[in-house]
N, CA, C and O of each residue as an XYZ file, in Angstrom:
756
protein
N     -36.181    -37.825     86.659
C     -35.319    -38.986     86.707
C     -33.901    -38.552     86.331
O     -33.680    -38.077     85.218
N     -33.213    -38.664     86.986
C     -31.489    -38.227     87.212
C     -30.717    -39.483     86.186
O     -30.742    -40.685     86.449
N     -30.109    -38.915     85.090
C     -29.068    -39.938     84.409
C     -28.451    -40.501     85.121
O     -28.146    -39.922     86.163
N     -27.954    -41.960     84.885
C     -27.178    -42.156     84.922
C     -26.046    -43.046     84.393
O     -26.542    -43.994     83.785
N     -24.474    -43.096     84.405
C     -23.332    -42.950     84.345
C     -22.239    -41.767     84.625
O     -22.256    -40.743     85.309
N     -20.942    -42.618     83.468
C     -20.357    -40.877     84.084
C     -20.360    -39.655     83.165
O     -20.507    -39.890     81.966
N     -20.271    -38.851     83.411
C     -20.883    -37.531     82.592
C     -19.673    -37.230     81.617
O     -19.796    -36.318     80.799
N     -18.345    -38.077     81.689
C     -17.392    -37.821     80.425
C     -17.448    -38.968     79.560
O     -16.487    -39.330     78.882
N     -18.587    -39.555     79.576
C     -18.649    -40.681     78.105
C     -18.759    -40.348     77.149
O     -19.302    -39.270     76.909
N     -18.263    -41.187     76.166
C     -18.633    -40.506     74.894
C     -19.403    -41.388     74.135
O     -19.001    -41.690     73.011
N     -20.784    -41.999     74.711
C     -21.584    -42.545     74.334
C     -22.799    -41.998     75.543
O     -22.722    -41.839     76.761
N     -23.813    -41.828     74.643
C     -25.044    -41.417     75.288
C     -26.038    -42.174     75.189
O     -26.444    -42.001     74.040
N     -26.880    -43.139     75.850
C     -28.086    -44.108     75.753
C     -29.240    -43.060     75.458
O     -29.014    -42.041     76.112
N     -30.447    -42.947     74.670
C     -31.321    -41.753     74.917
C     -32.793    -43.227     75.537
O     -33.034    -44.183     74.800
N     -33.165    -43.133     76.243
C     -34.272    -43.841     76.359
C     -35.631    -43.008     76.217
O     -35.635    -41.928     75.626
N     -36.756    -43.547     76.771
C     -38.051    -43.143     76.478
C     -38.361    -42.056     78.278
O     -38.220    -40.834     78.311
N     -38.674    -42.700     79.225
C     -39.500    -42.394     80.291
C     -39.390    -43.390     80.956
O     -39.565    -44.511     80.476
N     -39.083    -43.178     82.171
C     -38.949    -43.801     83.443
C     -40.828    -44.752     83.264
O     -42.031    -44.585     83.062
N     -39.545    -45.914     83.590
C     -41.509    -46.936     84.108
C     -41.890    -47.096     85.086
O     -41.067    -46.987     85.995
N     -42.865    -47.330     85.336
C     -43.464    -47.126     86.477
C     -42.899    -48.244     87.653
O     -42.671    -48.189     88.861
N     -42.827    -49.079     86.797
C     -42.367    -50.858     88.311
C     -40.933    -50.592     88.511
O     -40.404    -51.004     89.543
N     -39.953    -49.670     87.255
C     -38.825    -50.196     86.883
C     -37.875    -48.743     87.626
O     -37.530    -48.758     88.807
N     -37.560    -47.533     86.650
C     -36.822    -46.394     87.222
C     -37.929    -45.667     87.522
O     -37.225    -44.862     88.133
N     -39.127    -45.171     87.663
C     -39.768    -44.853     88.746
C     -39.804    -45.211     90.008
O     -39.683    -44.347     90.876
N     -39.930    -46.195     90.251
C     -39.513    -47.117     91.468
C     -38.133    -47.166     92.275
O     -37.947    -46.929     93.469
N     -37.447    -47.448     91.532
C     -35.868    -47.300     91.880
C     -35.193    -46.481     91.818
O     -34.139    -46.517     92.452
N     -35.624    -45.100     90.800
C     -34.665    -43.789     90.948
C     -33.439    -44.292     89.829
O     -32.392    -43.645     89.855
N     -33.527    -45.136     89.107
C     -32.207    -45.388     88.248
C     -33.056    -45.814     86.853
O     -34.226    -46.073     87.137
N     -32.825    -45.920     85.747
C     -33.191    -45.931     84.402
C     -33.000    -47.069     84.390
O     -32.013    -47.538     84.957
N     -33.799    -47.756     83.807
C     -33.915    -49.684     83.348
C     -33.538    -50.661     84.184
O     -33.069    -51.755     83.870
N     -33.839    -50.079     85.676
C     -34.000    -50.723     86.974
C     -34.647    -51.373     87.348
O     -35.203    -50.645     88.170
N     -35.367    -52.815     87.484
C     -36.440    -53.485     88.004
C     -37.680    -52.993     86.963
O     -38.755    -52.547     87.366
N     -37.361    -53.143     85.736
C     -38.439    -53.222     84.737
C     -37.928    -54.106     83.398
O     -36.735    -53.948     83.138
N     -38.361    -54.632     82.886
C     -38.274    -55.495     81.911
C     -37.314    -55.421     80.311
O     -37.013    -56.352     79.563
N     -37.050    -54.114     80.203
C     -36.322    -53.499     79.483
C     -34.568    -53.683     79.747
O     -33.746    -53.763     78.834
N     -34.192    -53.731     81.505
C     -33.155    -53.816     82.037
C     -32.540    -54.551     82.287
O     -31.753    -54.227     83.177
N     -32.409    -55.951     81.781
C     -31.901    -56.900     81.697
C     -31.138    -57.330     80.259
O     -30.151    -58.049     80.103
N     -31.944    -56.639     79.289
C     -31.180    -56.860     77.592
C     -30.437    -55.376     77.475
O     -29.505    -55.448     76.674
N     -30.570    -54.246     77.968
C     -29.768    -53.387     78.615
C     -28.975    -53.300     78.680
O     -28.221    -52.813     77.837
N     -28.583    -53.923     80.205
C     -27.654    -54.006     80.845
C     -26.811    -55.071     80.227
O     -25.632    -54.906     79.913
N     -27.591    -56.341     80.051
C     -26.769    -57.462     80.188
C     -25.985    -57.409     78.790
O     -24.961    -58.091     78.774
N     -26.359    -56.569     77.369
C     -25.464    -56.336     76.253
C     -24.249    -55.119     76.949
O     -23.123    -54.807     76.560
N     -24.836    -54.787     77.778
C     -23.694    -53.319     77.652
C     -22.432    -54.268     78.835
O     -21.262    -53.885     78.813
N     -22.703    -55.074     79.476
C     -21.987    -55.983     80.355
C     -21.205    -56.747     79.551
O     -19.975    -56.739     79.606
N     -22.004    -57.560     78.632
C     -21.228    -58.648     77.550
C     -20.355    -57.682     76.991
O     -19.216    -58.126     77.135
N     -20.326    -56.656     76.462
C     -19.497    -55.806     75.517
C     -18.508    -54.929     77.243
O     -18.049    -53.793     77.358
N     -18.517    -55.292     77.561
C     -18.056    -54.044     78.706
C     -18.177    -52.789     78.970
O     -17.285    -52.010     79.307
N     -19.247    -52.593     78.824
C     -19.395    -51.349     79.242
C     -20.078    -50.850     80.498
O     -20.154    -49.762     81.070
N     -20.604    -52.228     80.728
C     -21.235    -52.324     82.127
C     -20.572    -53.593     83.673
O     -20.125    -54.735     83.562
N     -20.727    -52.969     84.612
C     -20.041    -54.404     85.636
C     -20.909    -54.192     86.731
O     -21.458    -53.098     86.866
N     -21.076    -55.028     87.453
C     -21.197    -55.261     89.038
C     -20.527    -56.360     89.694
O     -19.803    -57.111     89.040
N     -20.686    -56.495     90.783
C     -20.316    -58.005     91.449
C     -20.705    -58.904     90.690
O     -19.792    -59.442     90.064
N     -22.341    -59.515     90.379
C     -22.596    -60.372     89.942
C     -22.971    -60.221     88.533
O     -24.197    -60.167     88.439
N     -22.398    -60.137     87.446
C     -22.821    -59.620     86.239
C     -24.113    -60.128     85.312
O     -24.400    -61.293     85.040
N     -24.826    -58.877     84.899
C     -26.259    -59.021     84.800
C     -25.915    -60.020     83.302
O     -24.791    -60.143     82.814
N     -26.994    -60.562     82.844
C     -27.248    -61.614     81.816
C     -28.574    -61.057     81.612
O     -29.354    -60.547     82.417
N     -28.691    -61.334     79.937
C     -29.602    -61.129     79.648
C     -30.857    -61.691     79.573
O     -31.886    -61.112     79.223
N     -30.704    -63.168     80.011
C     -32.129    -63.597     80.847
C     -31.985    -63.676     82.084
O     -31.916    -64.785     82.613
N     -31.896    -62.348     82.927
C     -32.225    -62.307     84.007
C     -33.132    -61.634     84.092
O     -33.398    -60.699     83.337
N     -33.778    -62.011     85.059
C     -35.528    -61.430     85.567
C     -34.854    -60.293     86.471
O     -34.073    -60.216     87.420
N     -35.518    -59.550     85.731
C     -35.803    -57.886     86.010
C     -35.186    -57.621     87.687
O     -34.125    -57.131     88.072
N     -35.999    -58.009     88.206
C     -36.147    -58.297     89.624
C     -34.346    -57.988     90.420
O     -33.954    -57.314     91.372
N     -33.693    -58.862     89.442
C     -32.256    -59.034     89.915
C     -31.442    -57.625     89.905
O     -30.319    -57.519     90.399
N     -32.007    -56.764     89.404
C     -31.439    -55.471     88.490
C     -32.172    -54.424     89.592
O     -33.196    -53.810     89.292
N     -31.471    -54.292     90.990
C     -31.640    -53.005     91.841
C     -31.310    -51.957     91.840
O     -30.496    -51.877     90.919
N     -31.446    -50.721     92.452
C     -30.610    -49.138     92.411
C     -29.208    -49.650     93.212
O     -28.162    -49.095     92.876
N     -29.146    -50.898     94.467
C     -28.488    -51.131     95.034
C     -27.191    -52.101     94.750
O     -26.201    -52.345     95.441
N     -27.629    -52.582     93.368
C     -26.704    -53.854     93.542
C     -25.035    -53.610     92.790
O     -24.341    -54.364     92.108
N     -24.815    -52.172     93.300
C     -23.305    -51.814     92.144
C     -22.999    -51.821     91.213
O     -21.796    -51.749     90.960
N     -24.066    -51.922     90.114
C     -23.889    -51.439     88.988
C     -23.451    -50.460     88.393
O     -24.091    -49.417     88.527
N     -22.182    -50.446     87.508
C     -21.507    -49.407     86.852
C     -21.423    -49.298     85.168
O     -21.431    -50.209     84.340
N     -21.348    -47.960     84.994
C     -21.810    -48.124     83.685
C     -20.092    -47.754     83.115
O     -19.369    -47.128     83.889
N     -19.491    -48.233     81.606
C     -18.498    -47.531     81.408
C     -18.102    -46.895     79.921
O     -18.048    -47.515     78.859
N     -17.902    -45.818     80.093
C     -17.648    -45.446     78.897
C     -19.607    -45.090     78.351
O     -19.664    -44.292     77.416
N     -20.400    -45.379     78.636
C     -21.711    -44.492     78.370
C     -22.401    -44.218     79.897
O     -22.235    -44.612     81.051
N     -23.230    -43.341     79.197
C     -24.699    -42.677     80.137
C     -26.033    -42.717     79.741
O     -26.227    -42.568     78.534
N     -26.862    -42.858     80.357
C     -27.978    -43.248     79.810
C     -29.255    -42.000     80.785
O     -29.608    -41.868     81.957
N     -29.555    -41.360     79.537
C     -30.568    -40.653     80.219
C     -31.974    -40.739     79.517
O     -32.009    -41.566     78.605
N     -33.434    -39.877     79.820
C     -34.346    -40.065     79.597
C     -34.847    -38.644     78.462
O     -34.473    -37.477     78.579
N     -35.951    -39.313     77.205
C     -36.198    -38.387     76.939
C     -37.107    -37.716     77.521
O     -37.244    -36.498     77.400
N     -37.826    -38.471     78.223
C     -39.113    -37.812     79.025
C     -38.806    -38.129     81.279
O     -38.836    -39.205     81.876
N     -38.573    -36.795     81.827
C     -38.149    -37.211     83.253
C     -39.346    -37.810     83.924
O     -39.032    -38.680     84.736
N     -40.200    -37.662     83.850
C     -41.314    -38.103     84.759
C     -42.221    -39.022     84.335
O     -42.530    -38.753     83.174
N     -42.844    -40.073     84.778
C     -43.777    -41.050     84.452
C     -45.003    -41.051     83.572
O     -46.042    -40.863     84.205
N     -45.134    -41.206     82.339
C     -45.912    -40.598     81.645
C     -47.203    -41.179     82.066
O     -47.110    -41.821     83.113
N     -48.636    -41.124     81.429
C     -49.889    -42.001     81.611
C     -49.689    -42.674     80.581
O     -49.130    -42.305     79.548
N     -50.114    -43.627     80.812
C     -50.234    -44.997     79.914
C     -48.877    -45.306     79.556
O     -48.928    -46.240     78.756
N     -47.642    -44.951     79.777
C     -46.154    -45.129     79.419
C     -46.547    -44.486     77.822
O     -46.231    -45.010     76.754
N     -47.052    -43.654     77.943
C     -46.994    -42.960     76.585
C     -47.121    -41.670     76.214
O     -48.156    -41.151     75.795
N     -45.395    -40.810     76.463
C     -45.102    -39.284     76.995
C     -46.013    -38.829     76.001
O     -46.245    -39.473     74.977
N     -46.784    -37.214     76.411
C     -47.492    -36.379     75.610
C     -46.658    -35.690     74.572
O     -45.451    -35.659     74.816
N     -47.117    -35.065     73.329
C     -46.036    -34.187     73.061
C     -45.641    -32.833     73.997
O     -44.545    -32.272     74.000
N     -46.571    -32.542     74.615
C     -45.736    -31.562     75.476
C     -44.985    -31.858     76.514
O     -44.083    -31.232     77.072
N     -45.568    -33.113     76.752
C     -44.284    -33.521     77.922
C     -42.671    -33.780     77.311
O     -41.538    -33.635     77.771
N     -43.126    -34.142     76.299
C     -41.325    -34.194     75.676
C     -41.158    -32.605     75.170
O     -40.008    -32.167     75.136
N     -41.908    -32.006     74.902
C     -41.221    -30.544     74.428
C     -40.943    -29.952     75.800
O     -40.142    -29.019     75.854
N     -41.479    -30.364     76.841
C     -41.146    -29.499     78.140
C     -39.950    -30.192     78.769
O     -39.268    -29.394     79.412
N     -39.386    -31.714     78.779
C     -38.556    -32.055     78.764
C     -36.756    -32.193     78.396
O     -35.660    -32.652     78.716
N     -37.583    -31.350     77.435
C     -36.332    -31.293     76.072
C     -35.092    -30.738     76.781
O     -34.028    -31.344     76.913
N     -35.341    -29.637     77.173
C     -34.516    -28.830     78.019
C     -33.392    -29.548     78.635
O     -32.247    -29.102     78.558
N     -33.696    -30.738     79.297
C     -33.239    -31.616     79.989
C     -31.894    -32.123     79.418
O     -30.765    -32.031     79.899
N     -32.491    -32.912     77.787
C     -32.161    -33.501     77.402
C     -31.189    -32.819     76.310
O     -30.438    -33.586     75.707
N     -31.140    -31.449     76.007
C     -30.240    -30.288     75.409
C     -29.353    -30.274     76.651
O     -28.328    -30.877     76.331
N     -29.293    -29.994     77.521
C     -28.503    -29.645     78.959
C     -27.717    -31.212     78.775
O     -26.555    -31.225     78.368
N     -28.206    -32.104     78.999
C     -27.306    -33.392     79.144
C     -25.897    -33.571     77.773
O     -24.682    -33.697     77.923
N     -26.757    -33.507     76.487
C     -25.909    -33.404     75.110
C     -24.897    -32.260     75.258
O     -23.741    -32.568     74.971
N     -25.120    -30.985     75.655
C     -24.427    -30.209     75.965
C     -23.430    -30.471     76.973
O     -22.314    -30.222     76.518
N     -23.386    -31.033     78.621
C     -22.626    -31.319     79.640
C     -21.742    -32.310     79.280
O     -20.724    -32.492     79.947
N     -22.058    -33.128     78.087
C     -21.260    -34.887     78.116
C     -19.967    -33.901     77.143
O     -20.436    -33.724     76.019
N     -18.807    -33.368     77.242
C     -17.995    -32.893     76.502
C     -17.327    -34.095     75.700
O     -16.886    -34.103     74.551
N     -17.391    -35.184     76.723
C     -16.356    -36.431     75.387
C     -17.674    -37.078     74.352
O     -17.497    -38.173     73.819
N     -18.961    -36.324     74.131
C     -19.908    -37.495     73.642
C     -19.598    -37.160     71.836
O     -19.644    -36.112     71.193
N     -19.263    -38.659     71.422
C     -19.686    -38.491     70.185
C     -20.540    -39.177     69.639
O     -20.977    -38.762     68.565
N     -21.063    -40.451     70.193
C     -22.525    -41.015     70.098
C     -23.364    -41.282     70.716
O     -23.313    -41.642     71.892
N     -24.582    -41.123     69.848
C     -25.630    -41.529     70.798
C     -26.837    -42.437     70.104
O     -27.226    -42.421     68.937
N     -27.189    -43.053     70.977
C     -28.005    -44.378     70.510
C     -29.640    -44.734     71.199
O     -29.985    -45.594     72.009
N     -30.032    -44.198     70.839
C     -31.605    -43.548     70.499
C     -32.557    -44.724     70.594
O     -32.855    -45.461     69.653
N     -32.957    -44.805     71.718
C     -34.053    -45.912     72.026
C     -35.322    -46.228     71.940
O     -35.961    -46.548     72.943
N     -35.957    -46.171     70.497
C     -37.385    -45.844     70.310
C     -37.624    -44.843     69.966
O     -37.145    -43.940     70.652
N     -38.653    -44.350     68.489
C     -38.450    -43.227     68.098
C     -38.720    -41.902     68.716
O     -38.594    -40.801     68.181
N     -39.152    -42.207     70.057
C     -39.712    -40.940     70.800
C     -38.449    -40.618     70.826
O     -38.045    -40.009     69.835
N     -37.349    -40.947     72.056
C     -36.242    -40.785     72.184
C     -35.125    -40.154     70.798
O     -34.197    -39.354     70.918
N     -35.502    -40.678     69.826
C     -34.743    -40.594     68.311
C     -35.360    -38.352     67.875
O     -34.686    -37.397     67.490
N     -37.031    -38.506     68.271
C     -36.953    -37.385     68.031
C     -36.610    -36.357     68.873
O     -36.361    -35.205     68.517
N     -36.597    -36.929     70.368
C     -36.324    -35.856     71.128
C     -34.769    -35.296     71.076
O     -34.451    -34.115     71.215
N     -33.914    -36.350     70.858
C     -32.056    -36.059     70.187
C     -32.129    -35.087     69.510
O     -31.686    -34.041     69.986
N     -32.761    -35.080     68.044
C     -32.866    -34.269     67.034
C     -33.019    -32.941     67.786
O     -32.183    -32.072     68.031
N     -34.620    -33.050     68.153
C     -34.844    -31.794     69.044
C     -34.030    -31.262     69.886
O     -34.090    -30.047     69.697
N     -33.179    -31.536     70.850
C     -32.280    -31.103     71.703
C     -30.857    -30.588     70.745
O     -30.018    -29.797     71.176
N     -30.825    -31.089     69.674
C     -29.537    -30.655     68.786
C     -30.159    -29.734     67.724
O     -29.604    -29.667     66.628
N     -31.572    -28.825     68.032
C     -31.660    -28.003     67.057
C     -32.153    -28.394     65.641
O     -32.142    -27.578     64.719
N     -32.601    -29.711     65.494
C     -32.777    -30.099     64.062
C     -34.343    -30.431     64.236
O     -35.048    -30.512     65.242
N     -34.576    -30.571     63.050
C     -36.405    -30.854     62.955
C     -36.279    -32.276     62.757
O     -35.314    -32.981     62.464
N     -37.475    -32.518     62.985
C     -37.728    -34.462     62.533
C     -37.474    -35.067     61.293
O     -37.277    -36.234     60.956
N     -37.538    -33.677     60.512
C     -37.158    -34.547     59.017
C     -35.422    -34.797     58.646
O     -34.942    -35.385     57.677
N     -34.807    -34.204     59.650
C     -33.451    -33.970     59.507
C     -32.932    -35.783     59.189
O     -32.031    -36.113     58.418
N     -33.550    -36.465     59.787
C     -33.143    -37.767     60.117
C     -34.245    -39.074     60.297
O     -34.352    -39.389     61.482
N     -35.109    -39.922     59.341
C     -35.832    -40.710     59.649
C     -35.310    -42.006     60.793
O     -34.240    -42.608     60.889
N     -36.329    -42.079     61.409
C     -36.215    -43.252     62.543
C     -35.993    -44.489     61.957
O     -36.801    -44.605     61.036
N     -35.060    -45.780     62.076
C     -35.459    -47.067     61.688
C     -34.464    -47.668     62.622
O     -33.593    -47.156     63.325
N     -34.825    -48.850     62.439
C     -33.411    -49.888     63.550
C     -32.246    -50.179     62.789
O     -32.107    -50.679     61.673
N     -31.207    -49.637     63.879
C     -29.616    -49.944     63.117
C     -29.548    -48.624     62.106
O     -28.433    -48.309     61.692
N     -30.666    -47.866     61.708
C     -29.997    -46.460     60.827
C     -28.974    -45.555     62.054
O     -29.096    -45.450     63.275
N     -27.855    -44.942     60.988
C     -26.925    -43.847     61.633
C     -26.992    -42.935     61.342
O     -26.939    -43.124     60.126
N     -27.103    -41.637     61.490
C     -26.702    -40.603     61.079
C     -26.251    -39.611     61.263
O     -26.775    -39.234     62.312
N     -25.518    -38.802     60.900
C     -24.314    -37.922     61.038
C     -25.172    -36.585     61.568
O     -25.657    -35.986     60.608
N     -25.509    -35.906     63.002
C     -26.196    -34.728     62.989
C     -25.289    -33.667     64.337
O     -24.793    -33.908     65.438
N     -25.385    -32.972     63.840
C     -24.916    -31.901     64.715
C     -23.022    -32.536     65.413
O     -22.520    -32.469     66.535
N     -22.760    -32.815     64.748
C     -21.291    -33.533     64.708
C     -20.964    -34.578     65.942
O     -19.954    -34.633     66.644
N     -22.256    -35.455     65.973
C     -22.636    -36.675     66.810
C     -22.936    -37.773     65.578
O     -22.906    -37.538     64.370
N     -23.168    -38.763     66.100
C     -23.463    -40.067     65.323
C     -24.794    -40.804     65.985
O     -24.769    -41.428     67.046
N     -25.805    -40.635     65.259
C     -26.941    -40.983     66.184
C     -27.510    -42.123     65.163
O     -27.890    -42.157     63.993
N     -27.316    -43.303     66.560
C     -28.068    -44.606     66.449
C     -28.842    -44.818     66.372
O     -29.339    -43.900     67.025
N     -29.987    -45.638     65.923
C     -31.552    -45.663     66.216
C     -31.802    -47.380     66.502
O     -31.415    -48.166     65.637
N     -32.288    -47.758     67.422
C     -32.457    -48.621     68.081
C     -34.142    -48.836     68.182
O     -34.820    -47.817     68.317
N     -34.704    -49.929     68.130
C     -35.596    -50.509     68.751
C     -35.971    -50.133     70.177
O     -35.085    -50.472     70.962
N     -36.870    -49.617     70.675
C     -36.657    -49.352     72.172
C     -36.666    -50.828     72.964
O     -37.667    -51.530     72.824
N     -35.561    -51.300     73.790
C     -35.507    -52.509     74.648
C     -36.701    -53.135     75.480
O     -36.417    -54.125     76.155
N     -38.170    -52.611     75.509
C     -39.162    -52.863     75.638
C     -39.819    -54.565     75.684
O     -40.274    -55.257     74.774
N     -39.677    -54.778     76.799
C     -40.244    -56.010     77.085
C     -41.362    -56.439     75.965
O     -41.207    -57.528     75.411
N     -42.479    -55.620     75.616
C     -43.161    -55.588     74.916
C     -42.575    -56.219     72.940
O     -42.946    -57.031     72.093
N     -41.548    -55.220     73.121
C     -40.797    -55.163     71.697
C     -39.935    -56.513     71.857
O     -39.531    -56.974     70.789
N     -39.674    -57.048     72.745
C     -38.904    -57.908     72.832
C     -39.929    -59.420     72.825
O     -39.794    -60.249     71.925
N     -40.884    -59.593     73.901
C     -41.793    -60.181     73.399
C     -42.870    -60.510     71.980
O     -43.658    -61.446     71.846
N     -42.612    -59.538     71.161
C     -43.142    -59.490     69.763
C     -42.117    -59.811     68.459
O     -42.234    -59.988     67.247
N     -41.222    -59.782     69.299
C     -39.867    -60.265     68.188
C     -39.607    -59.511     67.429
O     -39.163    -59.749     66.306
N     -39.921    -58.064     68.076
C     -39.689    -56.657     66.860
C     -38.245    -56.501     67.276
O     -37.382    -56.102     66.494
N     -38.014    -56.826     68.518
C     -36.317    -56.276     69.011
C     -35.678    -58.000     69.552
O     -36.182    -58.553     70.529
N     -34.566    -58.639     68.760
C     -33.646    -59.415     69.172
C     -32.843    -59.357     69.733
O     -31.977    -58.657     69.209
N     -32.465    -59.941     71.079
C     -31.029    -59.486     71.307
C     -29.817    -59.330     70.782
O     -28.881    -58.702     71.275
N     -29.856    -60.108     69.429
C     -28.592    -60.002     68.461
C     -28.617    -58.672     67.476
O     -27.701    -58.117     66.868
N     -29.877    -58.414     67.553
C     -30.222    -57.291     66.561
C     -29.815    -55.723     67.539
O     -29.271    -54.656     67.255
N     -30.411    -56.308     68.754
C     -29.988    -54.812     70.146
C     -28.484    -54.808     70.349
O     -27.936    -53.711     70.232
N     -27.640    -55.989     70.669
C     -26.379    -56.068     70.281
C     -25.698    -55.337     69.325
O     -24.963    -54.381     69.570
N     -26.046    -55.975     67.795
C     -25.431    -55.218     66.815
C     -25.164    -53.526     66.937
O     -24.258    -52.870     66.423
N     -26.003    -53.184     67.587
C     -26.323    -51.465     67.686
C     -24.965    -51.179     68.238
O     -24.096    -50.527     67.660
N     -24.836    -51.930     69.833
C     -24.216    -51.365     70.817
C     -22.445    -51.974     69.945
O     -21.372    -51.412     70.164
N     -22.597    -52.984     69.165
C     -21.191    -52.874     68.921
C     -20.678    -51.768     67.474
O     -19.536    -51.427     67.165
N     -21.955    -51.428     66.828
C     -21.453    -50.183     66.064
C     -21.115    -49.400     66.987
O     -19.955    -48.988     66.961
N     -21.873    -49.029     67.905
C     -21.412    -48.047     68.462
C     -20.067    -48.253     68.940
O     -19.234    -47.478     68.469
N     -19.675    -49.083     69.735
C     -18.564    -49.455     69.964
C     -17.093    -49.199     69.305
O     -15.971    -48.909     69.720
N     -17.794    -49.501     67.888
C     -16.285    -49.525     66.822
C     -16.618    -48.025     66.063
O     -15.946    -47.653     65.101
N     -17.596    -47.322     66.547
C     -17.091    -45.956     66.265
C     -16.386    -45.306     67.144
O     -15.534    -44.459     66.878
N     -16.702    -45.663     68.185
C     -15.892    -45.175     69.262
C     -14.110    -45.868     69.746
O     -13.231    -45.687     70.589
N     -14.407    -46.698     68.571
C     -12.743    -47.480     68.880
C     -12.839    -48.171     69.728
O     -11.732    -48.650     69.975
N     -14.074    -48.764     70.791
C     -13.928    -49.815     71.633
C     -13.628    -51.134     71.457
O     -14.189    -52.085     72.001
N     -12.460    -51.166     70.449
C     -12.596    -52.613     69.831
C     -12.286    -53.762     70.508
O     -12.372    -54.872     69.983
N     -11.809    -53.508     72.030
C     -11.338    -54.989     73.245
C     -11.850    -54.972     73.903
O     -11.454    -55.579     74.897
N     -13.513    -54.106     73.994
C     -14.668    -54.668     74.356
C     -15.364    -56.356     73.849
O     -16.456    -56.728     74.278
């Protein structure tokens, strides 16, 4: 699964693994799956995202194509795991064989100074790609921490699931994206 935005942001999305209905399907990350609508539609409200018709966050999935001009600004959003896991639940070797990927991306983004870690798979695979072990940094929602001279977010993964259980709010997924924001000085977002 191919990132995407533009490759001089200086914000990095880390997600989990392409889903199966959603960026498996479509070739784009949080595309026509249930996750891509609180996504998009915070990174839109804050500007960081546009199309013609601008996504909202109760919009049904459905509305959210590879086709419909969506632009991302000022972040990128890539995967910790490229390929479709079984059960949507990457192996550990599939993320250690992945990793590579996801070192190559942290490495290519030259303006990145944050990144915002979507579920703790994603949270450990960051670490991993920057050389640090798991204990370098515990996982929780809304923790920051200072690693490898990045600022790494930890987020709730946007998970329909997580969102249906009331583990992830949209005000609570919000809050993330506007720290991030005001570390990055996006403050007329």
């Amino acid at each position: 699964m191919a990132p995407f935005g533009p490759i001089d942001a200086p914000l990095l999305i880390a997600g989990l693994a392409p889903g199966l209905k959603g960026a498996n399907a479509s070739g784009r990350p949080f595309t026509g799956d249930g996750a891509g609508p609180l996504l998009f539609g915070t990174l839109t409200e804050l500007g960081m995202a546009s199309r013609p018709q601008p996504v909202r966050i109760a919009d049904h999935p459905s509305t959210i194509r590879a086709d419909d001009g969506l632009q991302l600004h000022g972040c990128r959003i890539s995967n910790a795991v490229k390929c479709l896991p079984p059960d949507n639940k990457p192996l550990p070797v599939e993320i250690r064989t992945c990793n590579r990927f996801m070192a190559a991306e942290i490495e290519a983004m030259r303006n990145l100074r944050v990144i915002v870690a979507l579920g703790k798979v994603a949270h450990d695979a960051v670490l991993m790609a920057l050389g640090q072990k798991a204990s370098a940094a515990r996982f929780a929602h809304a923790a920051e921490h200072r690693i490898a001279g990045y600022t790494l977010i930890d987020s709730y993964h946007c998970s329909r699931y997580n969102q249906n259980t009331g583990r992830l709010t949209a005000p609570m997924f919000r809050a993330v994206f506007e720290r991030a924001a005001q570390i990055l000085e996006l403050t007329n977002r």
